[in-house]
TORBA-148179 format. One record per residue: x, y, z of N, C-alpha, C in turn. Coordinates in steps of 0.02 Angstrom, whole numbers, plus 50000, padded with zeros to 5 digits. Example, Ala and Ser with C-alpha at 12.3 -4.5 7.8 and 13.67 -1.06 7.14 Angstrom:
residues 2
506604971650390506154977550390506604983550390
506424988850354506844994750357506455000250394
This chain:
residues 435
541004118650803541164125250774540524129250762
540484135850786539664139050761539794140350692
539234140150691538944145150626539004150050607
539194152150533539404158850496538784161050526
538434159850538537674164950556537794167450606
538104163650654537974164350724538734169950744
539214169050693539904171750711539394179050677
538974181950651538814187050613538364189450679
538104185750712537664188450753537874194250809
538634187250831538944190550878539324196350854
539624198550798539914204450781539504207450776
538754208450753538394215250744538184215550847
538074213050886538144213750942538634217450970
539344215750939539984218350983540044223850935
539654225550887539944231350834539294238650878
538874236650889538184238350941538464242151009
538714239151029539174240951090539634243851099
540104242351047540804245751055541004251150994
540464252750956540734253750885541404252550857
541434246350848542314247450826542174245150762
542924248850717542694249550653542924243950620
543494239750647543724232750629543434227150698
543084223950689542724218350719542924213650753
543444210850716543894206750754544524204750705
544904199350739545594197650693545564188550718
545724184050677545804180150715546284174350679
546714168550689547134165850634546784160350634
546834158550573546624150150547547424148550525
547394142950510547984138050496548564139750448
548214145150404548624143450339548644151850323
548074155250362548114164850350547784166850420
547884173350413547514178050455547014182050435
546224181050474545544183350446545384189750491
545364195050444545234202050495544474202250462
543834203350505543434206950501543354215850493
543174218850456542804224950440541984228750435
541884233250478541324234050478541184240250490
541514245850449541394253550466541404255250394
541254260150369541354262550281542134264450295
542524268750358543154270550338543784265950336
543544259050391543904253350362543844248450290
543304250750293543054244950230543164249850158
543114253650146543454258350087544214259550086
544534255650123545294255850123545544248450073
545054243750093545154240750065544904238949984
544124241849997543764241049910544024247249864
544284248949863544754253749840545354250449803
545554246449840546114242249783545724235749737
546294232449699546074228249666546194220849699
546194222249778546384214149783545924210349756
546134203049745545614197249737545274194749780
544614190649758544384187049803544444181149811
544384178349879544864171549895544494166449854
544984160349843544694155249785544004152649810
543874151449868543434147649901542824150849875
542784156049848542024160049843541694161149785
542064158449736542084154749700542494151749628
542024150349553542494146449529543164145549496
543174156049488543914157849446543804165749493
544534164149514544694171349524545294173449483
545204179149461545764182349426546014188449459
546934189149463547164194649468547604198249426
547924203249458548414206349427548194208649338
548444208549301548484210649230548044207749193
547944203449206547284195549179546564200249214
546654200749266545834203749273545754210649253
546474213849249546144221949212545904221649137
546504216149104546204213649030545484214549022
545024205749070544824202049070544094209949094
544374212249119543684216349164543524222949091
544124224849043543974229349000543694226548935
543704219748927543454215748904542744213748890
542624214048957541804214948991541364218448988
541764226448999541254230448997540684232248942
541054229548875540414230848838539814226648852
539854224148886539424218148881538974220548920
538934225348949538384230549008538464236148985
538414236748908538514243848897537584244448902
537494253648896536914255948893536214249848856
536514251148758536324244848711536094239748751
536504236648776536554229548779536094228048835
536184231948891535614232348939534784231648927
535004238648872534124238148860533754233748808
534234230848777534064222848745533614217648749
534214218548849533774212948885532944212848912
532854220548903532194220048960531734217748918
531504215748881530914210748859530964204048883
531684200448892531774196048928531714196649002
531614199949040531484201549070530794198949103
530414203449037529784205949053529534197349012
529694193549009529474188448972529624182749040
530214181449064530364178349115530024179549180
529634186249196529184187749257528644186249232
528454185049187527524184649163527494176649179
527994172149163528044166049205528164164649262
528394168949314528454170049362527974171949411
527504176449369526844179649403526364175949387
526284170549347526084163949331526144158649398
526714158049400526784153249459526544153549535
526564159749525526504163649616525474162649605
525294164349554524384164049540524134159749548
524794152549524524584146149549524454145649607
525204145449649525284145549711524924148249758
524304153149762524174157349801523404156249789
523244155749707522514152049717522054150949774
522274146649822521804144649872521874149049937
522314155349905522274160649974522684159550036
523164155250022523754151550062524384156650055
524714156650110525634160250066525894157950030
526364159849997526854158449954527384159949972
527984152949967528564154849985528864157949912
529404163149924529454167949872530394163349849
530854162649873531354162249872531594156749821
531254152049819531384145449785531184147949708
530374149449692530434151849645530614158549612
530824161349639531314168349613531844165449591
532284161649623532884156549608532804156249547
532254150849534532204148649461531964153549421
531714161549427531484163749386532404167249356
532844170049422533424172549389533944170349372
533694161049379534274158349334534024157249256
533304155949267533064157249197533374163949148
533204169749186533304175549158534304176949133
534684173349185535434175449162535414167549102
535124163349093535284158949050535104161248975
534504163848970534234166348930534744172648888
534844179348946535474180448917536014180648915
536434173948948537154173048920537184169648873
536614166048858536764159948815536324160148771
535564164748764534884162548729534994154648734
534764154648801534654145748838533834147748844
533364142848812532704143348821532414137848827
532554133848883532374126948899531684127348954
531154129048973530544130649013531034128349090
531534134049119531804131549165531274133049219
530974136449218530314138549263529854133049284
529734132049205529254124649243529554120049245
530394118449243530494112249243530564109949294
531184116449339531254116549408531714111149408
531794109049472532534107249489532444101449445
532014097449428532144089649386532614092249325
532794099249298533144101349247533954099649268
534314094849234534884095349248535384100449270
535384103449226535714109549233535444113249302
534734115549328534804117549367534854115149424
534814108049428535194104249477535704104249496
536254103849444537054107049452537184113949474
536774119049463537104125149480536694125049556
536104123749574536054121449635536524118349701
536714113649662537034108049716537624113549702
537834114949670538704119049661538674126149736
538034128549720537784135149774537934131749831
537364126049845537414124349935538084120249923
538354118249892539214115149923539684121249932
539694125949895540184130149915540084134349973
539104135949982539034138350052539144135050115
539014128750099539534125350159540094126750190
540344124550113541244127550121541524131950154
541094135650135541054142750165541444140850241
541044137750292540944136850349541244130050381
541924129950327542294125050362543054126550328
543494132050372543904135450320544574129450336
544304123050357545154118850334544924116450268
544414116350242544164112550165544454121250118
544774125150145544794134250090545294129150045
545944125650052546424122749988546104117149969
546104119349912545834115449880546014107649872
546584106149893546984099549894546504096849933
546354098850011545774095350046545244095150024
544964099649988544294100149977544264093649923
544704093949879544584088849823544424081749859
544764080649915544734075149947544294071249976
543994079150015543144075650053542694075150004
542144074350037541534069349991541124076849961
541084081250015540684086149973541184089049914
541814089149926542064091949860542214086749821
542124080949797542004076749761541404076849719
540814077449771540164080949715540274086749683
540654092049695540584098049691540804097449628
541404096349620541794095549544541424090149517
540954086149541540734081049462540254088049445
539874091349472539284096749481539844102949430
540034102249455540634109849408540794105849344
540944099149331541324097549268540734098549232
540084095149255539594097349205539364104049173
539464107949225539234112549190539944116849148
540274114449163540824115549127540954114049034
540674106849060540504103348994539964106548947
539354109048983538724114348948539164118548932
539414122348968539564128548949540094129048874
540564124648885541004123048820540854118848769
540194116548766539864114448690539634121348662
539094124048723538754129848694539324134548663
539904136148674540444138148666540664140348601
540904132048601541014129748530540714131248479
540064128748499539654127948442539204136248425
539244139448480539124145748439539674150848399
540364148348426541084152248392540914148948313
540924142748300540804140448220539994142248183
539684143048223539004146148193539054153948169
539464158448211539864165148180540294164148138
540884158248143541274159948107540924159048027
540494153648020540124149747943539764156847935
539464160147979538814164147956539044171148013
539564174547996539714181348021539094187248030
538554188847965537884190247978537124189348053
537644181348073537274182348132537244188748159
537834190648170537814196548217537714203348202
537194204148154536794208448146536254207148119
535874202248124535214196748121534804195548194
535254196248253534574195448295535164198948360
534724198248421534894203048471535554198348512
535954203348518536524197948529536544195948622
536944188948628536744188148694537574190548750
537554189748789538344189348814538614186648805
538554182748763539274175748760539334180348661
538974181348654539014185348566539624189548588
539414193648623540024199148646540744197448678
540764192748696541044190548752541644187648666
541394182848647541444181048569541944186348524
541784191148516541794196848476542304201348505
542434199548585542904206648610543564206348591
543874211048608544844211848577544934215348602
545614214848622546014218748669546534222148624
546744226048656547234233648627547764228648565
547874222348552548224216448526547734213148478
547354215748486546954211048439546644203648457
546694203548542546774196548533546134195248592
545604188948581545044188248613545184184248677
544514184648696544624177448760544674171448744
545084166948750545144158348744544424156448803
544094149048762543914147548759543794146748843
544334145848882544254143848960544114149348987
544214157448956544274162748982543344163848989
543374161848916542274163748889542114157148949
542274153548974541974148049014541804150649065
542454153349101542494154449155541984163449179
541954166849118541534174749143540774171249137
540774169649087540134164949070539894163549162
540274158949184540034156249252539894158449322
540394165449300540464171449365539794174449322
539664176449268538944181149259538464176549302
538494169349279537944163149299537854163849376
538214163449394538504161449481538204167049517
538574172849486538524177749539537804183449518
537454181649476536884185749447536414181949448
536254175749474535634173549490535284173549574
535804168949600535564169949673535384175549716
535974180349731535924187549762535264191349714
535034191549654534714194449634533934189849657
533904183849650533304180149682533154185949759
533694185849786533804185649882533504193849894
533724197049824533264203749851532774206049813
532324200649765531624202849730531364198149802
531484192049832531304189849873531144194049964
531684196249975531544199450038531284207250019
531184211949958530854217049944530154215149956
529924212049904529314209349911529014207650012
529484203350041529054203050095529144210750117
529664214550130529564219850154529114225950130
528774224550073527974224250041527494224350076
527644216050105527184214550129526984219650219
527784219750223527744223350302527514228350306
527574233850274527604239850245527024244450192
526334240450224525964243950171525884251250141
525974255350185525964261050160526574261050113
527134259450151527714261750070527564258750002
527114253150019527124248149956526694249849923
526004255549966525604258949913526024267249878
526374266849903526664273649877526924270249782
527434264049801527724260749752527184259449698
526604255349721526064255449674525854259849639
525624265349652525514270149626525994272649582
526374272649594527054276349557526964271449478
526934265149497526964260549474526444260649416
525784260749448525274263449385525474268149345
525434274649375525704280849338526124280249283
526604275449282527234275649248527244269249196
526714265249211526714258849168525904258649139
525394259449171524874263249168524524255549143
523994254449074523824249649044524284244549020
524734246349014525454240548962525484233149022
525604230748965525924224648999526484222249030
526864226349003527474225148981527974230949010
528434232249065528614236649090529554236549015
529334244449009529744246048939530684249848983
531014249548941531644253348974531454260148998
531074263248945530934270948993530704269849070
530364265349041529864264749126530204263649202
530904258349184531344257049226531614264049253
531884269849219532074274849247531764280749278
530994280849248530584284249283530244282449357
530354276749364530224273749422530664275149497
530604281649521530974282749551531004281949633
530314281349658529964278349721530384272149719
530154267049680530504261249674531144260049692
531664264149635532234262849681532404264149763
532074270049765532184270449849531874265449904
531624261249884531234257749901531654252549894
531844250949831532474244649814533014245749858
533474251049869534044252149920533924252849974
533204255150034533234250950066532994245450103
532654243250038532644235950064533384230950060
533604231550015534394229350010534804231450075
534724239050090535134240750176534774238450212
534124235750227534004230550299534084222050276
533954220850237534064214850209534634211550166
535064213550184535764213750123535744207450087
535564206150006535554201049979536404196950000
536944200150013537534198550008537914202750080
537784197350125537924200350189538804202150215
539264197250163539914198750190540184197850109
540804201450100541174199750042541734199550076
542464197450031542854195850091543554196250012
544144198650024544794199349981545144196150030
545974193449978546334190050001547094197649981
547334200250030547864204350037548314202850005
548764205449938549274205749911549954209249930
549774213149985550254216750013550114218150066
550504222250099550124224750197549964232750170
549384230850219549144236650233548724238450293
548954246050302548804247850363547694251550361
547354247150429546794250850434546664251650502
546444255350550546444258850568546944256150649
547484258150615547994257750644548304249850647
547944246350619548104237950628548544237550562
549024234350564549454230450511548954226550492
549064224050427548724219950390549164217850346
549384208950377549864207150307549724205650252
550194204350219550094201250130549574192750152
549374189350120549154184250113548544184250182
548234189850189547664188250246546984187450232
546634186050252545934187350201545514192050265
545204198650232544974203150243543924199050222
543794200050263543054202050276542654208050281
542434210950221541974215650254541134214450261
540934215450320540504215550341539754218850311
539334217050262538834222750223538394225650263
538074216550317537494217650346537594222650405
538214220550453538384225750490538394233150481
539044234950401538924240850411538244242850396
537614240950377536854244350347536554245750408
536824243450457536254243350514537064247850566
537354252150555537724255150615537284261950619
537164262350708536914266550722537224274650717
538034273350697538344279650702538344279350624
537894276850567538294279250506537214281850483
537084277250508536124275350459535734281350534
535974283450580535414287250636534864280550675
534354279550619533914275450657533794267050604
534654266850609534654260050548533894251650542
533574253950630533254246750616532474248150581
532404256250565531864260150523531644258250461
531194256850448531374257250363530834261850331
531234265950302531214272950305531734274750216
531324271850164531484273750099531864280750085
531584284450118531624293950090532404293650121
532714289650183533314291550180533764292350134
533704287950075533794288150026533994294749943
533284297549981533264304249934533494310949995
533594310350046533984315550064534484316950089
534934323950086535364327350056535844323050130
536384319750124536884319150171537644320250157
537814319050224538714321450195538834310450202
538344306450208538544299450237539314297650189
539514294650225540194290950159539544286850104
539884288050063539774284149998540174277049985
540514275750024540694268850048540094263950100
539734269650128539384267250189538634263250137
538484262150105537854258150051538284254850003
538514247250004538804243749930538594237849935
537744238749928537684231749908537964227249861
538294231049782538764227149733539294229649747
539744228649804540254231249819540314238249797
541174238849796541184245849767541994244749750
542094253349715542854250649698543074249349631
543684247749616543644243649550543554238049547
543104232049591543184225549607542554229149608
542044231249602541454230249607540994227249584
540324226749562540034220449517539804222549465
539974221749407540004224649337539484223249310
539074218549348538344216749317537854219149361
537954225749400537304229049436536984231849411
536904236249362536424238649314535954233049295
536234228549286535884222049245535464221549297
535654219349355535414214849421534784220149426
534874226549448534424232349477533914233349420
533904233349365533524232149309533024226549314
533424221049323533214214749311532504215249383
532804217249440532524217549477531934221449494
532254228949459531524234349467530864231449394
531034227349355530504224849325530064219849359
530364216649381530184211749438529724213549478
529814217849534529444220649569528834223049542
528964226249497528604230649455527804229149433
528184222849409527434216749370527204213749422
527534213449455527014207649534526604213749576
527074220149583526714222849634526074228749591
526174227749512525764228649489524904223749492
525174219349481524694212349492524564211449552
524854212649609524324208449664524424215449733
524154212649764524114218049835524584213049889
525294215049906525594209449932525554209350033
525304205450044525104204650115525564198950149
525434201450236525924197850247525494189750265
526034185150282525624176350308525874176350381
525354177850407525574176050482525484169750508
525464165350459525494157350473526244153950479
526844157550445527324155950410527564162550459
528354162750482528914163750511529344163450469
529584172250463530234170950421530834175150446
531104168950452531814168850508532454170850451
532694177550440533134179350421533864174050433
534254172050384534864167250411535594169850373
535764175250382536524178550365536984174750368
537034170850305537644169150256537974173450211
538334167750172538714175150108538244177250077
537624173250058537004176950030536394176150095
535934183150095535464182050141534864177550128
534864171550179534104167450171533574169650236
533434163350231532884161050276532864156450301
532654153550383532594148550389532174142950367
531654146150384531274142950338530784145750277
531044149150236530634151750181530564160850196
530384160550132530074170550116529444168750113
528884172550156528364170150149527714176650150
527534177550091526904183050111526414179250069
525714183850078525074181550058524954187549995
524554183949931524434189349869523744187849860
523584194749853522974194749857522904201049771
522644197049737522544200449647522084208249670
522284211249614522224217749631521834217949573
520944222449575520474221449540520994226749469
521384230549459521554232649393522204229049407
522224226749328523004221849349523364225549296
């Protein structure tokens, strides 16, 4: 059977050639899988609230439970709460820009991907949980991040073997046998920490206006139009989608920005500069600073449109529906395509460019046609966080060093559900005499 990589290769090929705006259709055993890869097919579908299929991961919610469950949430990314975090932030990269000083010392590359990993699982642990265990330096010997590890590469497997999608099989084989001892644990973390912070509010209600509250505080605290909060499996389970889905993809694009840093010197001195200007002597990049930084973002979107941290997202159909001209039944699972649509020559002009300012000027493009956090009402409720999390990131490294490329090291782009490498992210840092 090929490879999700290799089935991605051949659709941006046949999407190259033929522009067609649905990719292909094809049946597996148990549904029918339509590919998407135009903004006017693919906004037919992110437009509704379907779900996403179980396989992708560890709770999906629909219908009435996720409109609850999602109004529930939102405070938890309100304005406040956002700007909370950025000292954590800015505390989690100073260890980070630590590690890479190590690493680079002897004037060698640095692979970027592995430790970004650990810097943004550090950073979502810190705030869902004020978890402050040195996950940075502990690195994978840390239990915990051993489990959410091994949980990533088993389900990306999965990915790529859709008779293991019911779960009845999956429980059966050997990789989903690890998977769930790997899930009960952290299952088990997650519902002590749980516990034991619901009775630490309930004895001492003052917590929560004594120190800066984390997401699980809120999460804690919310009520619905009833008065009535999330159960305990409900706080488990958002808890694990913040965990899950806000560490990796956010590693995948401070990781491939940075090399495209490295590719890109002139844009990356434009960013620098901006970068001084706006952060100047401080150490410490502040919330104002995040929004004045406006080079940056353009610079962040498109590196995200040639590099899509999150190359395909994919819903499971609750009803039929028609796209462009194809029936589409109830129970199918829909694919849309990210990396494809970023790179169509009829939507981007000269998509294999990279060329920031497209960014800042005036188009009629669909606004469907750029979703790196999806879009829709299914979109990702923690992008502010992520793009934050991220433009600090950048911020402090490309403040600190002059990032060059390693032409010793080959880095082979590998389009999965999240974008890697074959073998590594790899540029050369060279310290920059004002840091």
């Amino acid at each position: 059977m090929p490879e999700f990589a290799d089935y991605l290769r051949l659709v941006d090929k046949g999407i190259k050639e033929t522009g067609k705006k649905v990719s292909g259709m094809w049946i597996m055993f148990f549904y029918p899988v339509i590919s998407l890869c135009h903004p006017e097919t693919a906004k037919i579908i992110l437009k509704t609230t379907e779900p996403k299929p179980v396989q992708t991961g560890l709770l999906v919610n629909s219908g009435k439970q996720w409109e609850r469950n999602r109004r529930l949430l939102t405070p938890a990314f309100h304005f406040d709460i956002l700007k909370s975090y950025v000292p954590t932030f800015n505390k989690v990269f100073d260890t980070f820009i630590t590690k890479l000083e190590e690493a680079s010392s002897d004037g060698k590359g640095v692979e970027l991907s592995e430790p970004a990993g650990m810097a943004t699982l550090d950073t979502v642990l810190r705030c869902a949980f004020s978890f402050d265990e040195q996950i940075q330096e502990e690195g994978s010997s840390h239990p915990y991040v051993t489990a959410v590890r091994n949980i990533l590469s088993l389900a990306g497997a999965r990915m790529l073997k859709p008779w293991l999608y019911p779960e009845i099989f999956y429980r059966l084989s050997a990789d989903g046998k690890k998977y769930f001892q790997y899930v009960k644990y952290v299952h088990d973390f997650d519902e002590k920490v749980i516990q034991q912070r619901r009775k630490s509010i309930a004895d001492d209600p003052s917590l929560m206006t004594k120190r800066r509250l984390d997401f699980l505080d809120i999460l804690l605290t919310a009520r619905d139009e009833e008065g009535k909060g999330l159960t305990d499996f409900e706080l488990r389970n958002e808890v694990d989608t913040f965990l899950f889905g806000g560490h990796d993809t956010t590693a995948a694009a401070i990781s491939w920005t940075l090399y495209l840093c490295s590719k890109y010197p002139d844009e990356q001195q434009k960013v620098y500069e901006e970068v001084r200007r706006v952060i100047g002597d401080k150490t410490q990049v502040e919330w104002s600073d995040i929004q004045e930084m406006s080079r940056l973002s353009l610079f962040l979107k498109e590196s995200m449109r040639v590099y899509s941290p999150v190359c395909v997202i994919a819903r499971i159909t609750t009803r039929e529906h028609i796209v462009d001209g194809l029936t589409i039944p109830a129970n199918s699972e829909v694919n849309i395509l990210i990396d494809s649509m970023n790179h169509r020559e009829d939507v981007w002009t000269d998509p294999e460019n990279f060329r920031p300012d497209r960014f800042s000027e005036e188009t009629t493009r669909d606004p469907f046609s750029f979703v790196p956090f999806s879009a829709g009402p299914r979109n990702c409720i923690g992008q502010n966080f992520a793009m934050n999390e991220i433009k600090v990131a950048i911020a402090k490294i490309i403040k600190r060093f002059k990032i060059l490329p390693d032409l010793e090291h080959e880095t082979i782009p590998r389009p999965e559900a999240i974008l890697r490498s074959r073998n590594g992210i790899w540029v050369k840092l060279e310290k920059r005499q004002q840091s």
